[in-house]
N, C-alpha and C positions, 0 to 999 in steps of 0.2 A: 504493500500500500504506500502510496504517496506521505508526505511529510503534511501534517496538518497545520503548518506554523511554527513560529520560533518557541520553542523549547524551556517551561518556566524556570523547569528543573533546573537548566543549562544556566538560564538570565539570571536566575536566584545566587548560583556557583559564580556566576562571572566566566561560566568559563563558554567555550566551542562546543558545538553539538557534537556527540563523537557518532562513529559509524556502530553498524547495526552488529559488528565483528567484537568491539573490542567492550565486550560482557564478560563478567563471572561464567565461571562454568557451575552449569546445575546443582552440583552439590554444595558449591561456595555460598551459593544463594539460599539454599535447602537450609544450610547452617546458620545463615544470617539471617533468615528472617526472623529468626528465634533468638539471633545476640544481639542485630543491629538493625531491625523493622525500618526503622528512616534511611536509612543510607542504600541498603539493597532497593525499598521501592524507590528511592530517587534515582537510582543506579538506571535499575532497567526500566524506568517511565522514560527517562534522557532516552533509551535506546529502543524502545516501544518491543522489546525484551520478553514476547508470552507462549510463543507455541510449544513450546518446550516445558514451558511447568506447565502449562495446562493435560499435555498429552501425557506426561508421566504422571502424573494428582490425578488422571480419569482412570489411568490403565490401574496404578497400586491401590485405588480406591474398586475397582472394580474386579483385582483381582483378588483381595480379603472378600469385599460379600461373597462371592462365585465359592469361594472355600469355604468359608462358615453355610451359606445353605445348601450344599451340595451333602452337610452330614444329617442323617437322621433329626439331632440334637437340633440342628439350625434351621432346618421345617419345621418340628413343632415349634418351633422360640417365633416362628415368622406367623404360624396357624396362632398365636398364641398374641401376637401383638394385633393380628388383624379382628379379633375378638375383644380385645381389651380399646382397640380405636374405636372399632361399634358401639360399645359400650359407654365409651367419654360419649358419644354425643348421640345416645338414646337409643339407637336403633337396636331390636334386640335380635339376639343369636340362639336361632330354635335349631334342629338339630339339624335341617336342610343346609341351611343358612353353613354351620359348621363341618357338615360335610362339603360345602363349593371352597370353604374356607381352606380346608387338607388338603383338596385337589390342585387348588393356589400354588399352595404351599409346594407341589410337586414341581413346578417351574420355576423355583426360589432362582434359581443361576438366573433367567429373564429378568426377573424383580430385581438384583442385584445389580445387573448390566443397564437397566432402566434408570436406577435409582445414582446412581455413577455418573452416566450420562447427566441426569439433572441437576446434582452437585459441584459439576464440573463445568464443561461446554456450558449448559443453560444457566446457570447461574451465574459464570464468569463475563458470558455475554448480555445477558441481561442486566445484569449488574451496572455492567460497563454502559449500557445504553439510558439507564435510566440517570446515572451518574452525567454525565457525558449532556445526556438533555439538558437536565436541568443544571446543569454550572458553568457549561458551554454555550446553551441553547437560550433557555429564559433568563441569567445570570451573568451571560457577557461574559465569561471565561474562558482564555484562550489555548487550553491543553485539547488535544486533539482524542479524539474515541479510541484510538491504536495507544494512547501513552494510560487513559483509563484501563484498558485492555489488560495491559504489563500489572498494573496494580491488584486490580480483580483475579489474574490469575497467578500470581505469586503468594499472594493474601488464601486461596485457594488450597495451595499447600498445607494448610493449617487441617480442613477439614479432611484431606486425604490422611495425615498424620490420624487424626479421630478413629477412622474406618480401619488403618491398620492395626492400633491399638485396640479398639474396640473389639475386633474380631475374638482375639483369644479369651478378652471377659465373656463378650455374651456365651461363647460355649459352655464356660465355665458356671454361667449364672442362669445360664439357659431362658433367655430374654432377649430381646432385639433393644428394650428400653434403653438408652442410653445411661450410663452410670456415673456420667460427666454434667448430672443436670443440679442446680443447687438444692436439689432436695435430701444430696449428699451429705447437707448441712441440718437437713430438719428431718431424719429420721421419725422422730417422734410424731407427726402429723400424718392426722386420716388421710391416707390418700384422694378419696372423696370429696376433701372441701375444697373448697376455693383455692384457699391460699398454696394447698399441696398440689394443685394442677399447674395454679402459677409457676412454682417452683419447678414443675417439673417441664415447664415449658422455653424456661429460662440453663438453653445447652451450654456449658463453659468453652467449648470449641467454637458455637459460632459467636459466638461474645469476642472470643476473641481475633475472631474471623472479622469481626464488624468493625474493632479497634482498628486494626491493619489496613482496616477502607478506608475508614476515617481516614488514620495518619496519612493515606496516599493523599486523599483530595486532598488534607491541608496545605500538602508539598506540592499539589500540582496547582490549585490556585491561590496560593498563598493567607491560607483563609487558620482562626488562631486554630492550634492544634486541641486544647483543650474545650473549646469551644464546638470543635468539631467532632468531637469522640462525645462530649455530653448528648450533643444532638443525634448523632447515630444510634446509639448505646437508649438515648426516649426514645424513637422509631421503633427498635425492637419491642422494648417493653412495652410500648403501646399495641404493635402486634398480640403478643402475648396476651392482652389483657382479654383485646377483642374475641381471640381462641378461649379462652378461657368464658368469657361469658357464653359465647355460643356453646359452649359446652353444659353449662349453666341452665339457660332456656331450653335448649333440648331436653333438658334432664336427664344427661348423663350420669353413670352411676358408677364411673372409676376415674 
């Protein structure tokens, strides 16, 4: 793709835009987003730096689910979480219902490969375009949708690390539920009410998946950092709440 304009990252440095060559290699960046989150995304926004983390974050992400439900253990955890969504938001599971559930559950690799896909690709691009609209588009901001791109899918990495990590818990706990959700922290609560749905809605991967967005826009349109992560970090939780009430209304019952 074409260059969308001069480069904030670059004007911010003071420095030349560099070529599209002289990047980190994968793993440098793998390592850094996790030591130095501003510098690797200013890094590879300067170099519009994505098909690379996107493609390896799609494939390690997709090849833990493909292994977790390909066992016994990891069909029921999957028959078992499509039951327990039913159930947050009312619909109930008679035995028809749970038997189409099992049969699901037999194509768990599709679900997996599905579900990769939309964490990845769909999300990394969508992301980028909603981004991209509004701070480019209605905001007068001049990072172009290829340097959003770099951002979204390096930030990305975060929830592939989740799925690979994830995998060996859920065997283990035999659940699909995420164990990274803060209700880590309130054990003690009915899972049934409000507050323990909240909790459980509120994932520590894309929390921090959400910070690392932030951080990019603020490095790509010069916008405060802290101010930019409060406002990202309300977005979700205002998601969450809307999940949760609709869960609520229905009369969901886990």
């Amino acid at each position: 793709m074409g260059r969308e304009g001069p480069d904030p990252v670059d004007e911010m440095n003071g420095t030349e835009p560099q070529s599209y060559q002289e990047c980190e290699p994968l793993p440098a960046r793998i390592v850094g987003i996790v030591r130095a989150p501003r510098r690797v995304l200013g890094h590879v926004a300067a170099r519009r730096r994505w098909v690379d983390a996107l493609l390896v974050g799609t494939i390690v992400s997709m090849a833990s689910g493909v292994a977790l439900l390909q066992t016994a253990v990891g069909r029921q955890a999957l028959v078992d979480q499509l039951e327990r969504t039913a159930a947050a938001f009312g619909q109930p599971v008679d035995d028809a219902q749970y038997a189409r559930f099992q049969e699901m559950s037999q194509h768990g690799a599709t679900y997996a490969v599905l579900r990769a896909i939309a964490t990845g690709p769909v999300l990394a691009l969508g992301s980028a375009a909603i981004v991209a609209g509004l701070f480019s588009g209605l905001l007068g901001g001049r990072a172009g949708y290829t340097q959003v791109l770099a951002v979204t899918s390096h930030a990305g990495l975060v929830l592939a690390a989740r799925d690979v990590l994830g995998a060996p818990v859920s065997y283990a706990r035999e659940t699909l539920a995420s164990p990274a959700t803060l209700t880590m922290f309130a054990p003690m609560l009915d899972e049934a009410s409000p507050l323990a749905r909240f909790f459980g809605a509120i994932d520590l991967f894309v929390l921090w998946w959400i910070v690392l967005l932030a951080a990019g826009v603020s490095l790509l349109y010069g916008r405060p950092l802290a101010r930019t992560v409060l406002a990202f970090i309300g977005a979700y939780v205002g998601v969450a709440v809307l999940l949760v009430i609709a869960m609520v209304v229905s009369g969901g019952t886990v």
